[in-house]
DSSP file (Angstrom, degrees, kcal/mol; ACC not computed):
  #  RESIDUE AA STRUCTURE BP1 BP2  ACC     N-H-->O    O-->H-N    N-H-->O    O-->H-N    TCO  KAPPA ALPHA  PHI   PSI    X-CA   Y-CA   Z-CA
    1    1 A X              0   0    0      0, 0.0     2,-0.4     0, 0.0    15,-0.0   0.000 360.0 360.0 360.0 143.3   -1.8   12.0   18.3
    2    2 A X        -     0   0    0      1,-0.1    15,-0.1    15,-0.0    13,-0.1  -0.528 360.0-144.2 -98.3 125.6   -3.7    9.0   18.2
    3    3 A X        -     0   0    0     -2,-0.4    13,-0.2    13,-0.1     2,-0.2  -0.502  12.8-174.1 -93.9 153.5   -2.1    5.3   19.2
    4    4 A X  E     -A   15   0A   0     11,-4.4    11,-0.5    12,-0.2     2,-0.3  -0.494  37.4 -72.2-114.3-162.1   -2.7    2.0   17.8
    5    5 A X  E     -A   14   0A   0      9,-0.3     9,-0.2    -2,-0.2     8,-0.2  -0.819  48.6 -98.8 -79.6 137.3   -1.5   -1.5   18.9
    6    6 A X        -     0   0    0      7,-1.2    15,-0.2     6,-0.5     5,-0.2  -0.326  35.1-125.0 -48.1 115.7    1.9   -2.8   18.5
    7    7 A X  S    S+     0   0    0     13,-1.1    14,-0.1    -2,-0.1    -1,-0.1   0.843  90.2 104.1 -15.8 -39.5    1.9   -5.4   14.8
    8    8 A X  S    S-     0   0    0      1,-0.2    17,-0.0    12,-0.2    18,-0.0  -0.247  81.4-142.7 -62.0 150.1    3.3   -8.0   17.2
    9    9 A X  S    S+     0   0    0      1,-0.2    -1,-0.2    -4,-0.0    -2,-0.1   0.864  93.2  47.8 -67.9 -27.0   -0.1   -9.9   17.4
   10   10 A X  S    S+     0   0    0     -3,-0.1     2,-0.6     1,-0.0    -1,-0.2   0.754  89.6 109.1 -91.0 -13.7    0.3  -10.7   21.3
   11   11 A X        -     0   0    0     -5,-0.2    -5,-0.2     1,-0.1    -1,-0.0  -0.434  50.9-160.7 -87.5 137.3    1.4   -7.1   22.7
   12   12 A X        +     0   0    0     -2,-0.6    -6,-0.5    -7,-0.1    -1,-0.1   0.996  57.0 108.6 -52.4 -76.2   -0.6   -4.9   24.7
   13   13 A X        -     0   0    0     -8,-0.2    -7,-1.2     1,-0.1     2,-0.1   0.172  57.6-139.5 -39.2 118.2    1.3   -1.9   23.9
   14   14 A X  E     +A    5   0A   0     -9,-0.2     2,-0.4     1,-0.1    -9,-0.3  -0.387  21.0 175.5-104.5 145.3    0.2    1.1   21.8
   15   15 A X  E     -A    4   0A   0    -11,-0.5   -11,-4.4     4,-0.2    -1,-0.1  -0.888  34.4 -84.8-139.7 162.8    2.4    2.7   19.6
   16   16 A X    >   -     0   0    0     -2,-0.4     3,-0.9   -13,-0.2   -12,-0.2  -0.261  35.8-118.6 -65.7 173.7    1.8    5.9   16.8
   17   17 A X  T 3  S+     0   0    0      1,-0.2    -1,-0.1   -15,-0.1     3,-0.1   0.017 112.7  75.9-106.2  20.1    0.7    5.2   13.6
   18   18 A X  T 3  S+     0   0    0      1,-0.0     2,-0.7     0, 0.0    -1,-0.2   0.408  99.5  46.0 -73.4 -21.9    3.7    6.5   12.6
   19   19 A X    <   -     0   0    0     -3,-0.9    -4,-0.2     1,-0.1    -1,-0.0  -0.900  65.3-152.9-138.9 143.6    5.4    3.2   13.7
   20   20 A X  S    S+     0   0    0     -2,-0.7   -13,-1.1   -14,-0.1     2,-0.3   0.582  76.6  32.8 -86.3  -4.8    4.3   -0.2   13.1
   21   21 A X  S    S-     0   0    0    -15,-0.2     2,-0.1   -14,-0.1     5,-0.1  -0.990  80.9-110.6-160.4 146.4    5.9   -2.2   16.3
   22   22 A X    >   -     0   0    0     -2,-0.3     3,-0.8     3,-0.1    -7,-0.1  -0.504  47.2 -93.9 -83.5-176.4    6.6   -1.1   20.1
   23   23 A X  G >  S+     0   0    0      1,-0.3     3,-0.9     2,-0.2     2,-0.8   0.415 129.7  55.4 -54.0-122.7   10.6   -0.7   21.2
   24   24 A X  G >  S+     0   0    0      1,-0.5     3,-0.6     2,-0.1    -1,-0.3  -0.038 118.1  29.0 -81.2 -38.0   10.4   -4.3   22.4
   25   25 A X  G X  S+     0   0    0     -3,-0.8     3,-1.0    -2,-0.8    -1,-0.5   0.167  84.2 116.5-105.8  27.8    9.2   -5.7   19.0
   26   26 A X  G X   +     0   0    0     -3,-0.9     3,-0.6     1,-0.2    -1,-0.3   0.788  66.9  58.2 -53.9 -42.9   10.9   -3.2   17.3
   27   27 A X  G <  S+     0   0    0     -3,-0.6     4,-0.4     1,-0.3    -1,-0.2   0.306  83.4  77.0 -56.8   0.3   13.2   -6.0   15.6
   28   28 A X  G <  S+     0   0    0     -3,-1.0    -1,-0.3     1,-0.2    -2,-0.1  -0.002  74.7  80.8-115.0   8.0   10.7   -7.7   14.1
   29   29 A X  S X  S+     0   0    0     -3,-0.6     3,-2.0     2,-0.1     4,-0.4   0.858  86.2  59.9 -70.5 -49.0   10.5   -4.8   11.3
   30   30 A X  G >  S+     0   0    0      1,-0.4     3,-1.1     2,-0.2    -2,-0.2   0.919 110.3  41.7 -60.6 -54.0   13.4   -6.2    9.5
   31   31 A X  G 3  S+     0   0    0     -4,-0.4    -1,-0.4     1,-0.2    -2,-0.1   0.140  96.8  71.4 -88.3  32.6   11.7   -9.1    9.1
   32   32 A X  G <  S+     0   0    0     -3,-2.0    -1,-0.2     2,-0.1    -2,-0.2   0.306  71.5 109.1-126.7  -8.3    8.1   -7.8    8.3
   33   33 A X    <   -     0   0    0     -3,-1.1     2,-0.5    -4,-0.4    -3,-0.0  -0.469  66.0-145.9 -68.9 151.0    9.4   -6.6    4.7
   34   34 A X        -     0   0    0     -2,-0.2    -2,-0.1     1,-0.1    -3,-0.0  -0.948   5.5-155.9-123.9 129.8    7.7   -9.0    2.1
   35   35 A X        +     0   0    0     -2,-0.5     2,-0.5     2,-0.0    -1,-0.1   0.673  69.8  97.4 -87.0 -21.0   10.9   -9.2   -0.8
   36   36 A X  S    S-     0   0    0      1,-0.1     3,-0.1     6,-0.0    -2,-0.1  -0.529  85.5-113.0 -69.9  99.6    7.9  -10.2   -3.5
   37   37 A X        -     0   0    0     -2,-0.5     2,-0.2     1,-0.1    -1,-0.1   0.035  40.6 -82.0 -17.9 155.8    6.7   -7.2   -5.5
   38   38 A X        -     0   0    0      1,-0.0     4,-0.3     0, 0.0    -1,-0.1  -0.426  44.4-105.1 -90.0 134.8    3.2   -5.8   -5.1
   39   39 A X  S > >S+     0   0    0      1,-0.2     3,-1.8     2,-0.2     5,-1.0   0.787 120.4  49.3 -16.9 -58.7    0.4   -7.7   -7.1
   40   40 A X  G > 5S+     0   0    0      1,-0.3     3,-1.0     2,-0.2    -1,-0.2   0.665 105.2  49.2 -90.1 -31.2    0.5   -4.7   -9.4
   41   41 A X  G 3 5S+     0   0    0      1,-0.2    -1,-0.3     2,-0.1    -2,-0.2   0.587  99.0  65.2 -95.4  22.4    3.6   -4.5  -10.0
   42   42 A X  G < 5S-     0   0    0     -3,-1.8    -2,-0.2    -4,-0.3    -1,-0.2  -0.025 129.7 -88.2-110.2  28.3    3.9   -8.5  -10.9
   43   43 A X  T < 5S+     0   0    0     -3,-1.0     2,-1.8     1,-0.2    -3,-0.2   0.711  93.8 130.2  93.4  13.6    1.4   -7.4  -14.1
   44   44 A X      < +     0   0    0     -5,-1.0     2,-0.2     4,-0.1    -1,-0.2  -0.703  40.4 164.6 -93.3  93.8   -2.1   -8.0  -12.1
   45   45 A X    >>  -     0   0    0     -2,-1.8     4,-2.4    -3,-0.1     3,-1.4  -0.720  64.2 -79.5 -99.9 155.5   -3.4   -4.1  -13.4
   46   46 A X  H 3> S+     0   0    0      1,-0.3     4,-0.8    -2,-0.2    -2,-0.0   0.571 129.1  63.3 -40.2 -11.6   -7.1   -2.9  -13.3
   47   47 A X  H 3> S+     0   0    0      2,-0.2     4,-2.0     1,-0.2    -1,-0.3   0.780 103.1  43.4-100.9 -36.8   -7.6   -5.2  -16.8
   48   48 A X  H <> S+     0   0    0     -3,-1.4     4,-0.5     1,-0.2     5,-0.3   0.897 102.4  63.0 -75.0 -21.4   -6.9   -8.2  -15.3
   49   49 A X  H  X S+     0   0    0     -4,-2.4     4,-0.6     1,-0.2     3,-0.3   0.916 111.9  42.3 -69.9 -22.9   -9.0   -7.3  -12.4
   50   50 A X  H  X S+     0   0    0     -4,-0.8     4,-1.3    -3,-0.3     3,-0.4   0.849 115.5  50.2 -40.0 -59.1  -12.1   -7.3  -15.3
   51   51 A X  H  < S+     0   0    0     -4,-2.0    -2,-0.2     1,-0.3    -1,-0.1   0.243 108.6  52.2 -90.0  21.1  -10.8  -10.4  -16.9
   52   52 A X  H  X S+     0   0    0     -4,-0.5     4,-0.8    -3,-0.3    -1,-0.3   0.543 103.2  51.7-119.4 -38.6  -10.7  -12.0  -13.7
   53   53 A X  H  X>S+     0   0    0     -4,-0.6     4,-1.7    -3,-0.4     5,-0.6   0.634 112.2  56.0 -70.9 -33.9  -14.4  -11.3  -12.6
   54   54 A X  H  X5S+     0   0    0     -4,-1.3     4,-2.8     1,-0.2     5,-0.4   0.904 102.8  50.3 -78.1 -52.1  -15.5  -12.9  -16.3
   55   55 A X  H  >5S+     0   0    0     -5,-0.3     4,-1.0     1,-0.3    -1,-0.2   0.925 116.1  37.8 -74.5 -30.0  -14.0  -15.9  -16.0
   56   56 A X  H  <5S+     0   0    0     -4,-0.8    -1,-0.3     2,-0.1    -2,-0.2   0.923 116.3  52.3 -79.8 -24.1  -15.4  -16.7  -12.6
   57   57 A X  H  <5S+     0   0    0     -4,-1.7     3,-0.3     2,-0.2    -2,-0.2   0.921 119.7  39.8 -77.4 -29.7  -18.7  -15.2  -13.5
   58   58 A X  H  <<S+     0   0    0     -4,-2.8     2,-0.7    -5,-0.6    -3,-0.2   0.979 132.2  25.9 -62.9 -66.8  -18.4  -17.6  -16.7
   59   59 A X     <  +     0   0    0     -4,-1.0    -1,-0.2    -5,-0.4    -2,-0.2  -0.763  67.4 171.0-127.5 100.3  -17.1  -20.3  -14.8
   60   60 A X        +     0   0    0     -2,-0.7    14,-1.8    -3,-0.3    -1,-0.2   0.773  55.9  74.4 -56.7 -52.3  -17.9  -20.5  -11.0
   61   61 A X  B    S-B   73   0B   0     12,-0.3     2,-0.5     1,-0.1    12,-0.3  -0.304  89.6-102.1 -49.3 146.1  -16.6  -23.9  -10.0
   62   62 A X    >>  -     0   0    0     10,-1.7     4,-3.9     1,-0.1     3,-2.4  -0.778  29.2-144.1 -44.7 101.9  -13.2  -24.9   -9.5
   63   63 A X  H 3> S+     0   0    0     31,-1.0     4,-1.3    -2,-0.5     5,-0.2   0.896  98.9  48.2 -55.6 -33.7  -12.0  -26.9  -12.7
   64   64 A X  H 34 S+     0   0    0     30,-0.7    -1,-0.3     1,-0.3    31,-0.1   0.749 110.9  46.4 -81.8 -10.5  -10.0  -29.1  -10.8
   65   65 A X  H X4>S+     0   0    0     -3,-2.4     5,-2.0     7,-0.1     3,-1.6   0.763 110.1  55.4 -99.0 -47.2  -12.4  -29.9   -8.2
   66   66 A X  H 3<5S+     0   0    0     -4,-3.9     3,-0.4     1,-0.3    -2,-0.2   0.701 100.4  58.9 -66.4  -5.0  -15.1  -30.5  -10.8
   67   67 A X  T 3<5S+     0   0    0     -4,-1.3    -1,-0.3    -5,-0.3    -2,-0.1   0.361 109.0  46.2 -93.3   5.4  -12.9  -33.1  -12.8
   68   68 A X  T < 5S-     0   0    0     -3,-1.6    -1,-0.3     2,-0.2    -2,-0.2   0.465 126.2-113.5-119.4   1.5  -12.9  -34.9   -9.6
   69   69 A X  T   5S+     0   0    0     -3,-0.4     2,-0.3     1,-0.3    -3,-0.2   0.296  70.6 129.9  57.3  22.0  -16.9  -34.2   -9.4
   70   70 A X      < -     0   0    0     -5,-2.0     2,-0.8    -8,-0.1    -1,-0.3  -0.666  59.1-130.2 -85.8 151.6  -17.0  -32.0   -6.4
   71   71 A X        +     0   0    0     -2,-0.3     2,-0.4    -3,-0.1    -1,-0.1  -0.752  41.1 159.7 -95.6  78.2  -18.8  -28.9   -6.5
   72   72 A X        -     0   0    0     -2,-0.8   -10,-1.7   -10,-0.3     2,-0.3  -0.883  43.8-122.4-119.1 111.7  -16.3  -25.7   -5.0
   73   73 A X  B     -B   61   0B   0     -2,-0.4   -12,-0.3   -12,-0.3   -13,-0.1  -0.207  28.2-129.2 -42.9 106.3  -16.8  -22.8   -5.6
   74   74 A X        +     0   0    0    -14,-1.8    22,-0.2    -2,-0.3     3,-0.1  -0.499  29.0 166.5 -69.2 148.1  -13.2  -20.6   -7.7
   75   75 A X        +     0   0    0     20,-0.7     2,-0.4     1,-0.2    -1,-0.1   0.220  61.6  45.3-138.1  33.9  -12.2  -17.8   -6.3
   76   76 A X        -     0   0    0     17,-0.1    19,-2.0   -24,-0.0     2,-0.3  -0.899  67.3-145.5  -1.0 122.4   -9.1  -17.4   -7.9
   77   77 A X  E     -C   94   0C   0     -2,-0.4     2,-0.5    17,-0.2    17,-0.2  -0.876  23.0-147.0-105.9 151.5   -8.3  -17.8  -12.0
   78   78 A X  E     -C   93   0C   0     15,-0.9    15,-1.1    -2,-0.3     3,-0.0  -0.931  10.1-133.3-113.8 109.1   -4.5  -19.3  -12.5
   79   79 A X  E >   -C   92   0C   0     -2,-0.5     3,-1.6    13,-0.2    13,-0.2  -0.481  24.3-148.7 -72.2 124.3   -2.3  -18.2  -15.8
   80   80 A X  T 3  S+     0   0    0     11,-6.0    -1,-0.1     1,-0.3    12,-0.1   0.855  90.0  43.6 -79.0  -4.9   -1.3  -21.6  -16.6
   81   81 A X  T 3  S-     0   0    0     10,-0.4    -1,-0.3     2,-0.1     2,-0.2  -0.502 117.5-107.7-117.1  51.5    1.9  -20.6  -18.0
   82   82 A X  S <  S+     0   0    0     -3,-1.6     2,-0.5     1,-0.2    -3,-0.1   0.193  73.9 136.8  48.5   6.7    2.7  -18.2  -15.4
   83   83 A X    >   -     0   0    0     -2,-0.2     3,-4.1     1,-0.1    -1,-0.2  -0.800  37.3-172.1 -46.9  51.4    2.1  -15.1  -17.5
   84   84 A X  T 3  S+     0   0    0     -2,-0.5    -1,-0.1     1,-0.3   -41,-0.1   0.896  96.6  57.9 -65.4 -24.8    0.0  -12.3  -15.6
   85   85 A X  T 3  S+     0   0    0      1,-0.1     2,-0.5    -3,-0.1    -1,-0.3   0.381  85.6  69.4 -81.6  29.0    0.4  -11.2  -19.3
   86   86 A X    <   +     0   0    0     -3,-4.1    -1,-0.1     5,-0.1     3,-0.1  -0.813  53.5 161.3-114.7  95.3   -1.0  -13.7  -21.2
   87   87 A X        +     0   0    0     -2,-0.5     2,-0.5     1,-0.2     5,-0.1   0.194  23.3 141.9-111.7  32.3   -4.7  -13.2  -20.3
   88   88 A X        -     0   0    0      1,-0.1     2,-1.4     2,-0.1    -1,-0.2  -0.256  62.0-113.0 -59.5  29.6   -5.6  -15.2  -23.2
   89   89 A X  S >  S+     0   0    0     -2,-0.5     3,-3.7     1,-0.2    -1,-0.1  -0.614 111.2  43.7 -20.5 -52.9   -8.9  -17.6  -22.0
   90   90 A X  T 3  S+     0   0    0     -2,-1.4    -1,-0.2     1,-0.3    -2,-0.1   0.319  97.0  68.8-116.9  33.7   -7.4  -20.6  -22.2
   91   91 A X  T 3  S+     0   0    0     -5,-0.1   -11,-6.0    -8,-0.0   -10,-0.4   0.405  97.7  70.7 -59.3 -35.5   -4.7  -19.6  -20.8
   92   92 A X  E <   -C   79   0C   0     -3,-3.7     2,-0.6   -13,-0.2   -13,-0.2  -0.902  50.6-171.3-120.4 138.4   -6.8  -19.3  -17.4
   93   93 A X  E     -C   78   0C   0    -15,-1.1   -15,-0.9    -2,-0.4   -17,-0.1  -0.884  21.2-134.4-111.0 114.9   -8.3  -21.5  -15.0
   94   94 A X  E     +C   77   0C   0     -2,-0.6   -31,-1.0   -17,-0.2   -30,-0.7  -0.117  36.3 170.9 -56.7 147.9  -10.6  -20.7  -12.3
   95   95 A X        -     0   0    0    -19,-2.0   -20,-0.7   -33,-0.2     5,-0.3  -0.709  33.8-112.4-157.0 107.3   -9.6  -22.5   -9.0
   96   96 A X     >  -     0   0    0     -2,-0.4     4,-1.8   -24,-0.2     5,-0.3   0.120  43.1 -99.3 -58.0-172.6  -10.4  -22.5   -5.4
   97   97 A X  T  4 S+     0   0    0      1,-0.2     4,-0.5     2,-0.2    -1,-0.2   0.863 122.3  48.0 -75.6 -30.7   -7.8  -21.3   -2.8
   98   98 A X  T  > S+     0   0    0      2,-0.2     4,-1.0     3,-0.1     5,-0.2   0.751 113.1  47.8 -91.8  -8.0   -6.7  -25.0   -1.8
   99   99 A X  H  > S+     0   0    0      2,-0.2     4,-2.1     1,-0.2     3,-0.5   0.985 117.0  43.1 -85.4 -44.8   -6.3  -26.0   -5.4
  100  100 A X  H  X S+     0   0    0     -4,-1.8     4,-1.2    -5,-0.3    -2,-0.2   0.607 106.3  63.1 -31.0 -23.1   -4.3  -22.9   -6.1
  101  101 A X  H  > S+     0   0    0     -4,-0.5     4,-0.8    -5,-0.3    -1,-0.2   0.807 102.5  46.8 -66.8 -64.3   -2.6  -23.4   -3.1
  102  102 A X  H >< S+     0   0    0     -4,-1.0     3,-2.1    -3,-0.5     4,-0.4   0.990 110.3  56.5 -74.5 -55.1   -1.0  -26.8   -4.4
  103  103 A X  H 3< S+     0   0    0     -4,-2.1    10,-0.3     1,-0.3     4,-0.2   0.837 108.9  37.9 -64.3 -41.1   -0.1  -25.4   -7.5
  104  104 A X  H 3X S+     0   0    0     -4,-1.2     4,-2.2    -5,-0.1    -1,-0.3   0.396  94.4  99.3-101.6  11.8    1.7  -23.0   -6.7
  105  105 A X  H <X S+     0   0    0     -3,-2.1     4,-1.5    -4,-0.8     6,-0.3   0.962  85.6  43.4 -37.4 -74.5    3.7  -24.8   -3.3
  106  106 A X  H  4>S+     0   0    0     -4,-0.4     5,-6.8     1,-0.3    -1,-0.2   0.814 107.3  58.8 -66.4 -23.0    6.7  -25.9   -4.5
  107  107 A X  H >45S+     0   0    0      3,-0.2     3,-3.5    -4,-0.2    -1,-0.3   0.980 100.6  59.0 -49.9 -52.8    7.2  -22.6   -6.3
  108  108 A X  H 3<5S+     0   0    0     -4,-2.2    -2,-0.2     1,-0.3    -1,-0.2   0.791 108.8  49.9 -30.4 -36.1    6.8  -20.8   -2.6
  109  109 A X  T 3<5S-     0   0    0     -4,-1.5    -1,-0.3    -3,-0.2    -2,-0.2   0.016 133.0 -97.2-110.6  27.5    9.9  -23.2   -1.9
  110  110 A X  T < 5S+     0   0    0     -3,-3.5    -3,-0.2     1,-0.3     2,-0.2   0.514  95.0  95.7  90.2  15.4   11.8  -22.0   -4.9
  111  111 A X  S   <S-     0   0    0     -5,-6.8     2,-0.4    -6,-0.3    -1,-0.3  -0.744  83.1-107.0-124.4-175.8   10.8  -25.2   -7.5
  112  112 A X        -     0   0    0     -2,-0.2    -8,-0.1    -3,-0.1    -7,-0.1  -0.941  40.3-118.9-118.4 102.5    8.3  -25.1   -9.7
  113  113 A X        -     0   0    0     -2,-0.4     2,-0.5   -10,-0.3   -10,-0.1   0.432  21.4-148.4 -85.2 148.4    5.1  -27.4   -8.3
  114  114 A X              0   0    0      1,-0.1    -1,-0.1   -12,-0.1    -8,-0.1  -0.975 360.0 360.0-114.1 148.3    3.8  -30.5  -10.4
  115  115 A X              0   0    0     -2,-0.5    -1,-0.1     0, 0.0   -12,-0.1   0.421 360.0 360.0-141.3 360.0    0.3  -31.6  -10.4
């Protein structure tokens, strides 16, 4: 059967692909579970992944970056009322990864971010 490397990023040691971590890092499973639902099950479905390519192919820039006159390329659109089912247009904003990033901060830490 064929081995990979132990998850921990700094061990040598190969383990099955049956198992994600050697016996040393073994503990470090418990803590590799992410408690946040999968994209798809937080409402991101194969239609938003369409309505997500149009509004950056519409609009390329990062709004928030262009109101400040920089030129950044979105890669992320943002529901602004936190809706993955409201996928109404102006509803969404295109945004690069550090202005998305700020927005959504203080949520990460359980508040809801101001900007």
């Amino acid at each position: 059967m064929p081995l990979r490397p132990c998850a921990q990023s700094t061990c040598p040691e190969l383990v099955s692909f049956q198992d994600r971590y050697c016996p040393k890092h073994a503990h470090l499973e418990l803590h590799a579970e992410d408690p946040r639902p999968s994209a798809r099950q937080r409402g991101y479905t194969t239609l938003w992944d369409k309505v997500r390519r149009h509004v950056l192919a519409s609009e390329p820039l990062c709004r928030r970056c262009a109101a400040d006159g920089h030129a950044v390329i979105a890669k992320l659109v943002h529901h602004k009322d936190r809706d993955p089912h409201n996928n109404n247009r102006d509803n969404l904003e295109p945004l690069c990864s550090e202005c998305h990033d700020q927005e959504h901060a203080g949520e990460r830490k359980g508040q809801k971010a101001i900007v």
